[in-house]
C-alpha positions as CSV (number, residue, x, y, z in Angstrom):
1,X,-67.3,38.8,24.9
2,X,-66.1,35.7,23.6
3,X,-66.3,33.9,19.6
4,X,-69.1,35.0,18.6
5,X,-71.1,35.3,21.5
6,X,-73.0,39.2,22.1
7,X,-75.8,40.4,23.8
8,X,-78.2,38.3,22.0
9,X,-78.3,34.9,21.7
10,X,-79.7,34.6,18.3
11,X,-77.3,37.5,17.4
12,X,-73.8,36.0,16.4
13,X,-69.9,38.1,15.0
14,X,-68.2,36.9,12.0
15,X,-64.7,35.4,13.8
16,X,-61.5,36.3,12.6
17,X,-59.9,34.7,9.9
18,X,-62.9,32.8,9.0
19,X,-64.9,32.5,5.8
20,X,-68.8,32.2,5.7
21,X,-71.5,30.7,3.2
22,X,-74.8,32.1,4.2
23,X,-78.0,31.5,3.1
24,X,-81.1,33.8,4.3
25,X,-79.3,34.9,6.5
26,X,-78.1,31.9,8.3
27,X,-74.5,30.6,8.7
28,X,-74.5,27.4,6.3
29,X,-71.0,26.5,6.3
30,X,-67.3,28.4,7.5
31,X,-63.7,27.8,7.0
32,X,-60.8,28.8,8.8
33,X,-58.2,30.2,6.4
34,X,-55.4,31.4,8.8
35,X,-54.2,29.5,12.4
36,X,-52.0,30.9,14.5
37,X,-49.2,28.6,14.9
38,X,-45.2,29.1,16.1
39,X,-42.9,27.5,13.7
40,X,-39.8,29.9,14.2
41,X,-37.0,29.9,12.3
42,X,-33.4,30.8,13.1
43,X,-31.8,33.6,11.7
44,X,-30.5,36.7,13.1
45,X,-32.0,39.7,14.3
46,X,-30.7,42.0,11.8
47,X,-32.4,39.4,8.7
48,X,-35.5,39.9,11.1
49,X,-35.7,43.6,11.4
50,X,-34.8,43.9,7.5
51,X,-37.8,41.0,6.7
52,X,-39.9,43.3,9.4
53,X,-39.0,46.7,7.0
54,X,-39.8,45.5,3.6
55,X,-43.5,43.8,5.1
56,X,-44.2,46.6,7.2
57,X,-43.8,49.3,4.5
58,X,-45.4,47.0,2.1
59,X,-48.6,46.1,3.8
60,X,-48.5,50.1,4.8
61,X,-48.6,51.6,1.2
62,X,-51.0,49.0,-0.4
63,X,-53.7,50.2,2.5
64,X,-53.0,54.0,2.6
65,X,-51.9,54.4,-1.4
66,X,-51.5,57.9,-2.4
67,X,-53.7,59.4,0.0
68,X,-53.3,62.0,2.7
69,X,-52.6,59.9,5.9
70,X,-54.5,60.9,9.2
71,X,-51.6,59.6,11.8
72,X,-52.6,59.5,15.9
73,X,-49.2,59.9,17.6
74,X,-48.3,58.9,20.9
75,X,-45.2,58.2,22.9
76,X,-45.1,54.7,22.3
77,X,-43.6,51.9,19.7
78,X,-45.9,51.4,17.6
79,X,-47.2,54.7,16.0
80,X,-43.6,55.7,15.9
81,X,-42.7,52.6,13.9
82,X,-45.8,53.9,11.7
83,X,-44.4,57.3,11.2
84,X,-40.9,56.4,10.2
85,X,-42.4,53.9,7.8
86,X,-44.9,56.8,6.1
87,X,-41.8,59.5,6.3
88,X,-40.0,56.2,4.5
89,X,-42.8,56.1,1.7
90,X,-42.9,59.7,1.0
91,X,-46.6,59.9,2.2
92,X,-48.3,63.4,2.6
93,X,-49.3,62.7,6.5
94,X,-51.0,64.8,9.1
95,X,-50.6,63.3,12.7
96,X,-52.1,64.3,16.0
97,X,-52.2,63.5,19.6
98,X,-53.8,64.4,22.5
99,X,-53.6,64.4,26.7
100,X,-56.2,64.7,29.9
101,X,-56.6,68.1,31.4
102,X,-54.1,68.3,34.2
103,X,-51.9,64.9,33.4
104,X,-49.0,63.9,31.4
105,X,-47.8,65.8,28.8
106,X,-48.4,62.5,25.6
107,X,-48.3,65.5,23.5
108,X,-44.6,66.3,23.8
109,X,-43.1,63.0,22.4
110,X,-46.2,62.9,19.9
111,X,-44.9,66.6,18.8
112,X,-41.2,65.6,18.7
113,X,-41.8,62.6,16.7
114,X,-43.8,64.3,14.2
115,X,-41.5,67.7,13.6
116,X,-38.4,65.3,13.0
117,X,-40.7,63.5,10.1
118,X,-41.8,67.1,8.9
119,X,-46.0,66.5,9.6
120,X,-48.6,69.5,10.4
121,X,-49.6,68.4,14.1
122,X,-52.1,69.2,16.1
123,X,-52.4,68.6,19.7
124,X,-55.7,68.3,22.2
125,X,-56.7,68.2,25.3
126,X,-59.2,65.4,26.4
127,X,-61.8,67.7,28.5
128,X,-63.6,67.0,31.7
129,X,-66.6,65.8,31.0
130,X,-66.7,65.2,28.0
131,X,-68.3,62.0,28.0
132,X,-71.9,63.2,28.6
133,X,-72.2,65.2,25.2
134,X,-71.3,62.3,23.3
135,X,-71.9,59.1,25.3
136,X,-75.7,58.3,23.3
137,X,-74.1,58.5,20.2
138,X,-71.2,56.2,20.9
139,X,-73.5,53.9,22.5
140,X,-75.0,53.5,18.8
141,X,-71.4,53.7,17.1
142,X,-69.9,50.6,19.3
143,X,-72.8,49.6,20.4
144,X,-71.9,49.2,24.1
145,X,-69.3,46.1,23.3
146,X,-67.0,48.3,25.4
147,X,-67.2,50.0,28.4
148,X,-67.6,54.4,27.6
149,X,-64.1,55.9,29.7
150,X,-61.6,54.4,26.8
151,X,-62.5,56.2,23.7
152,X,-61.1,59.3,24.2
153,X,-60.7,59.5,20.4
154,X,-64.7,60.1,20.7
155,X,-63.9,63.6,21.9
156,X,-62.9,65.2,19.3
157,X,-64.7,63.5,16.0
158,X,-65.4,67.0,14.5
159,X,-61.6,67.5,14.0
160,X,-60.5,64.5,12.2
161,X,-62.3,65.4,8.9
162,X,-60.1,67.7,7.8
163,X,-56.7,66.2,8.2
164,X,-56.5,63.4,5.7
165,X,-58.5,60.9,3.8
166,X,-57.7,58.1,5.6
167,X,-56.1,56.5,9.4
168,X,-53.1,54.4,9.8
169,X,-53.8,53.3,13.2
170,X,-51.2,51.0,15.1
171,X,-53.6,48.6,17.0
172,X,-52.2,45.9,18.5
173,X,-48.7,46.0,17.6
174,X,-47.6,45.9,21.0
175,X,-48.5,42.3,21.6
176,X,-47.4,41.2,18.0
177,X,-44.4,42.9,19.1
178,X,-43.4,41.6,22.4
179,X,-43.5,38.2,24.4
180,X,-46.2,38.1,27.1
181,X,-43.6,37.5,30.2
182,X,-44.2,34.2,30.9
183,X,-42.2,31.2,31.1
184,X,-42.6,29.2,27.5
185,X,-43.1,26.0,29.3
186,X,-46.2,26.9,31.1
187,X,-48.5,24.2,31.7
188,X,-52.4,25.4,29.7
189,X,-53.7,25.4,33.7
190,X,-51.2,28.1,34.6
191,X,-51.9,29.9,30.8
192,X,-55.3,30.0,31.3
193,X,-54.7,31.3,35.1
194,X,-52.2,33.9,33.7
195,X,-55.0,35.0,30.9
196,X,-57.4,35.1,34.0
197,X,-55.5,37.6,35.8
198,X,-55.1,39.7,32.1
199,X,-58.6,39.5,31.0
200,X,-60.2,40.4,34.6
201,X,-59.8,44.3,35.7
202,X,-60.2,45.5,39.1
203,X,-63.2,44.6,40.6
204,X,-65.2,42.7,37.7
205,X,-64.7,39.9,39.1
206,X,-67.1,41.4,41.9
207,X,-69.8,42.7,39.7
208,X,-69.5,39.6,37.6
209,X,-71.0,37.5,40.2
210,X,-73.4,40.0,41.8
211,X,-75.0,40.3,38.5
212,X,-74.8,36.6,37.4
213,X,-76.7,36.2,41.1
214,X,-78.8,38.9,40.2
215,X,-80.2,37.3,36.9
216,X,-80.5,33.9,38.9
217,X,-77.9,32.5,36.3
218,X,-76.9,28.9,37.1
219,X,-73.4,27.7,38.3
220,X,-71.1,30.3,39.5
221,X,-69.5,33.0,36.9
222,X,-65.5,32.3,38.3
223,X,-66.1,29.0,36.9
224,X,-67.9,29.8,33.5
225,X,-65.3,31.7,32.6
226,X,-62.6,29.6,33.8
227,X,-64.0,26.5,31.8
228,X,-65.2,29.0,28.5
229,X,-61.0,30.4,28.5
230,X,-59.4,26.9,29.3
231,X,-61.6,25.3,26.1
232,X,-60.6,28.1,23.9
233,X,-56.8,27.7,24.9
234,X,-56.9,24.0,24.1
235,X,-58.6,24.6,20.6
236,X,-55.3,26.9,20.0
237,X,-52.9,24.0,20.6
238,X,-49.4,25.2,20.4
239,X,-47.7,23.0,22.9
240,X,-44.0,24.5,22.7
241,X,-44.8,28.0,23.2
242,X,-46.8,29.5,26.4
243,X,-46.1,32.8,25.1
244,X,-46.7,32.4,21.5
245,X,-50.0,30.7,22.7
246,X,-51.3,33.1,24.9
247,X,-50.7,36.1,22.1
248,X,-52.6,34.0,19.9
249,X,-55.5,33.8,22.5
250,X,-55.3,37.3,22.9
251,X,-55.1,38.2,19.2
252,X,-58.1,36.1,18.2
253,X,-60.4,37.3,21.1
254,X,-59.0,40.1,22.8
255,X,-58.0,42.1,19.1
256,X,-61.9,41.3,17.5
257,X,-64.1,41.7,20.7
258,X,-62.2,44.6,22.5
259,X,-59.4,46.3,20.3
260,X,-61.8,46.2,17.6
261,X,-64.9,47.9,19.2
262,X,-63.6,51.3,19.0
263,X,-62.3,51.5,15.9
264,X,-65.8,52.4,15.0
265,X,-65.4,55.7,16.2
266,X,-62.3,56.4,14.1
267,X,-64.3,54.5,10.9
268,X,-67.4,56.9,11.9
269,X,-65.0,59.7,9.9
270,X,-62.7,58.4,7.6
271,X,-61.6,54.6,6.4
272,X,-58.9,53.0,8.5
273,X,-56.5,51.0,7.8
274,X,-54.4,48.6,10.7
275,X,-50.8,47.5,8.9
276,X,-50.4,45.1,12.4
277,X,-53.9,43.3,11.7
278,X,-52.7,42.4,8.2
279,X,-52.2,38.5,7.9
280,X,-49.2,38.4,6.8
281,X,-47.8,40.5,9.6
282,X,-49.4,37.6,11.8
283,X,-47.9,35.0,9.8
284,X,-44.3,36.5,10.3
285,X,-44.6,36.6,13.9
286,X,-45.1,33.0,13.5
287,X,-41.7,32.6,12.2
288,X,-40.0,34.7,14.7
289,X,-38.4,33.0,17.4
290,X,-39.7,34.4,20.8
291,X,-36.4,35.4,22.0
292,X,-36.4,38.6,19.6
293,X,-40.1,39.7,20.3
294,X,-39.4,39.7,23.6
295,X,-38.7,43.5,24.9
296,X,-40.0,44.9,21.6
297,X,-36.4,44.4,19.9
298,X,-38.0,44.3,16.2
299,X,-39.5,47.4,16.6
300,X,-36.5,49.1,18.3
301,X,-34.0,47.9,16.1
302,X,-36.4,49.1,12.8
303,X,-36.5,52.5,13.9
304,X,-32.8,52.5,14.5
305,X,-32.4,51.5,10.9
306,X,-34.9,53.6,8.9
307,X,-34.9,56.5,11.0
308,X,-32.2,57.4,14.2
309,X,-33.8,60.7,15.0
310,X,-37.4,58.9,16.0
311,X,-35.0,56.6,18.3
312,X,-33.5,59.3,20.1
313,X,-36.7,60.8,21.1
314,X,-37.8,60.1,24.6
315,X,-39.7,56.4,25.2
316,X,-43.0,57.5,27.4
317,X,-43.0,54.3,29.2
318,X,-39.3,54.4,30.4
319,X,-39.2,58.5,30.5
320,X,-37.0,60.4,30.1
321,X,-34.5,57.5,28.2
322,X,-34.8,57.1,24.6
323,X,-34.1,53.5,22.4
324,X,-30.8,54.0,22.6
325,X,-30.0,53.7,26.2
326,X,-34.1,52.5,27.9
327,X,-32.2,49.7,29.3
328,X,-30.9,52.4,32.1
329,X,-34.5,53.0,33.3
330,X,-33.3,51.0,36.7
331,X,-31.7,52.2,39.9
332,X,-29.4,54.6,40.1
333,X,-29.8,55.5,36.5
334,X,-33.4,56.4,36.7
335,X,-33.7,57.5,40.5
336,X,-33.0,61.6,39.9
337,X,-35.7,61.4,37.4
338,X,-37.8,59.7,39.4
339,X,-37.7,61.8,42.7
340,X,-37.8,64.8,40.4
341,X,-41.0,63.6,39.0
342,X,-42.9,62.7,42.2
343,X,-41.5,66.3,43.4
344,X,-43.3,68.1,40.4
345,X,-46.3,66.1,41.2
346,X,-46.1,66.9,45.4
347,X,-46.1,70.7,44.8
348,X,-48.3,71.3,42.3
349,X,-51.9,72.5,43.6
350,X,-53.7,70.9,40.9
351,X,-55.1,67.1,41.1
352,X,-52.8,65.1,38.3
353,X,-55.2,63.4,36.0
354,X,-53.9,59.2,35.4
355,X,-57.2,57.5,34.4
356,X,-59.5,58.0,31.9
357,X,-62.6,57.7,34.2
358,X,-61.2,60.6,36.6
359,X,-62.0,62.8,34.1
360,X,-65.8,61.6,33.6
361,X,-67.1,60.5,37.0
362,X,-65.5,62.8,39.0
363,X,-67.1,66.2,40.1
364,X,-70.2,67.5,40.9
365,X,-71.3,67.9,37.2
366,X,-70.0,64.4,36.5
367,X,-71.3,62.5,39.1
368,X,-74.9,64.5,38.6
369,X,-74.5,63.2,35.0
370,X,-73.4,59.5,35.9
371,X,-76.1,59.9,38.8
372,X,-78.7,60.0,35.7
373,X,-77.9,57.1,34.0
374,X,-77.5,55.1,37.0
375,X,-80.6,55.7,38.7
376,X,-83.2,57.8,36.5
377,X,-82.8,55.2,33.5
378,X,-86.5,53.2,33.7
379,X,-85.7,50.8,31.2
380,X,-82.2,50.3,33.5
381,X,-84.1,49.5,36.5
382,X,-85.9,47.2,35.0
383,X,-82.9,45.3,33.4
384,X,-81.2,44.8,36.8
385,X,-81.5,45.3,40.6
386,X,-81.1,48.7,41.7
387,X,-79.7,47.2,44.9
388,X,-76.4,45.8,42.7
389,X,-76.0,49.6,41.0
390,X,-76.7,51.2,44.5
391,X,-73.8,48.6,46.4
392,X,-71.4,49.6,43.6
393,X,-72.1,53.2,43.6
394,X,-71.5,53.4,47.2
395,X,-68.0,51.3,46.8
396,X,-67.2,53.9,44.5
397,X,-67.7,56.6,46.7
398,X,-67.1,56.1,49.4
399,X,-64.7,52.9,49.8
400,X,-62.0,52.7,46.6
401,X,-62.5,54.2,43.8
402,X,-59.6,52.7,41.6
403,X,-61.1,49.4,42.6
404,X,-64.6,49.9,41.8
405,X,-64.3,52.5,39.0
406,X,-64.6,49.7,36.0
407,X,-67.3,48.4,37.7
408,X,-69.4,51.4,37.5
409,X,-68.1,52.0,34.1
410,X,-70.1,48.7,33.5
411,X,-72.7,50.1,35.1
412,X,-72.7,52.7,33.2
413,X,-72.2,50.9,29.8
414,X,-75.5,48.4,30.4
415,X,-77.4,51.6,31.8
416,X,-77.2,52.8,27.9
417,X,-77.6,49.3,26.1
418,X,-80.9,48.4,28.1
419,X,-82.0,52.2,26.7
420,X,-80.3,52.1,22.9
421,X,-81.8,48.6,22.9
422,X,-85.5,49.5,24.4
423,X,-84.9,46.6,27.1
């Protein structure tokens, strides 16, 4: 979804950054009171990472205060960054992490991390299946403005309770964080093709038109959401940036109407708090030059500062090299690793779990359960051609799954709103 849009077309979400005057219930006036914008100025990266330290830990103990901090771990940047900056503060914190049944140990940086900052852990395992015991009542929490395979947090709601009175969660920090790997004098018609490419997943674009055909929609979908994203990129207007422009597109509709959806689930529990949605943390990326977000040096270089010991625990996406030396992840450095990897994975006899929807539409239990909602749902039927969820199905089955798995995760996802919604 885009702006405001949603299911409904009398139904409309507050945008970010914006102020409203309403009167019964109708929008009577808004103001914009923050615009992303790139006015960077010089200094060195040092000044930068020592700015980035005192905001960081700043904006993180006015939203957590002095309560017990619920901390989800993983072997990433950004919930590290959050950890050294709580260990920093001197905040009670409990952290936990989890993994899917038969894939990559996550756990195993989460549990390094948190025994060099001294916090009770507690690691999970995402279960098969899981989905189907909880799916109803997610469909009411985010009220399907997200497909169902993501929220793995959704598995385990009983547990969070009783580790802390509030989340820290690290949302979105890894595109505040970063540059988006494009050249900065992109023209807005190869931006809005690059954003095409990033907001489109395997096979939507498929589905996309078989259902705007379906509904007998004017026009062609391709071209809707061409002209919808090259309108919204214009309104932005930061002509000597491509990458500061596109991360402003992304934070002000990717962050709200996807990021944001499933946060829900965490909120469902306990209050969150987000120290990278904070506005001032978007209004010093501004002012960083995009040479030092670029390969997530800010980040890096903080945890090098407050806290060596996080930094010399191993980086999950350039395994098994650490922020000291994850510029060797490249041949040769990287090859014995690699083939040692691929060899664990060769000889073991159990199927290594990489997706999310492997564990929930794969099976005979699963694919009874997916089965249900697919084709037994009356009020589904009735919302959209069977023909269109029989086709994809079948793709799914028996053609490529990969490809065709988010579509049926779509599927899937308006097979519950036409029901939650009595449509």
């Amino acid at each position: 979804f885009l702006e405001d849009d949603t299911y409904f077309k009398e139904l409309k979400v507050l945008k970010p950054a914006t102020s409203y005057s309403l009167e019964e219930n109708k929008i009577v006036s808004e103001e914009t009171y923050f615009q992303w914008h790139y006015a960077p100025v010089e200094r060195p990266l040092s000044q930068i990472v020592q700015e980035f330290a005192t905001l960081f830990e700043t904006i993180t103990k006015e939203q957590v205060q002095d309560n017990t901090v619920i901390l989800p771990l993983s072997g990433g940047l950004d919930s590290r960054t959050q950890a050294a900056a709580l260990y920093h503060l001197g905040n009670k914190v409990n952290a936990y992490s989890y993994e899917f049944h038969n894939g990559h140990n996550e756990t195993s940086y989460s549990e390094k991390i948190a025994r060099a900052c001294n916090f009770p852990f507690q690691k999970w395992q995402v279960p098969a299946g899981y989905l189907w015991n909880e799916i109803e009542d997610l469909a009411q929490i985010n009220h399907c403005y997200s497909e169902f395979t993501h929220p793995r947090q959704m598995a385990f709601m009983e547990k969070y309770a009783a580790l802390g009175d509030v989340f820290s969660l690290g949302h979105w920090g890894d595109v505040l964080f970063d540059d988006m790997g494009v050249a900065d004098d992109l023209t807005n018609a190869q931006q809005v093709a690059v954003l095409l490419k990033k907001v489109v997943k395997k096979g939507g674009l498929e589905l996309a038109n078989s259902l705007w055909n379906s509904w007998n929609l004017e026009g062609d979908f391709e071209t809707y959401l061409k002209n919808r994203i090259t309108l919204l990129l214009e309104q932005i207007n930061i002509p000597s940036s491509a990458n500061a422009q596109i991360r402003a597109f992304k934070s002000l509709y990717w962050a709200t109407r996807w990021t944001s959806t499933n946060l829900s689930v965490f909120e469902k529990v306990k209050p969150i708090t987000l120290p990278y949605y904070d506005d001032r943390m978007c209004a010093f990326i501004c002012t960083v030059p995009e040479k030092y977000l670029a390969g997530r040096q800010i980040q890096i270089e903080y945890l090098k500062l407050r806290m060596p010991a996080l930094a010399k625990i191993s980086w999950q996406e350039h395994r098994p090299f650490n922020l000291y030396n994850y510029k060797k992840d490249k041949f040769p450095y990287n090859f014995p690793f690699r083939v040692l990897d691929k060899l664990k994975r060769t000889i073991s006899n159990k199927k290594f779990i990489q997706r999310n929807w492997e564990l929930q539409f794969v099976g005979k239990e699963n694919e009874a359960a997916l089965e249900k909602w697919l084709f037994a749902n009356e009020n589904f039927s009735k919302f959209l051609d069977q023909e269109v969820v029989k086709t994809y199905y079948a793709h799914f089955k028996t053609k490529n799954a990969v490809y065709y798995s988010h579509g049926v995760s779509m599927l899937l996802t308006l097979s519950l709103f036409s029901k939650i919604n009595n449509i």
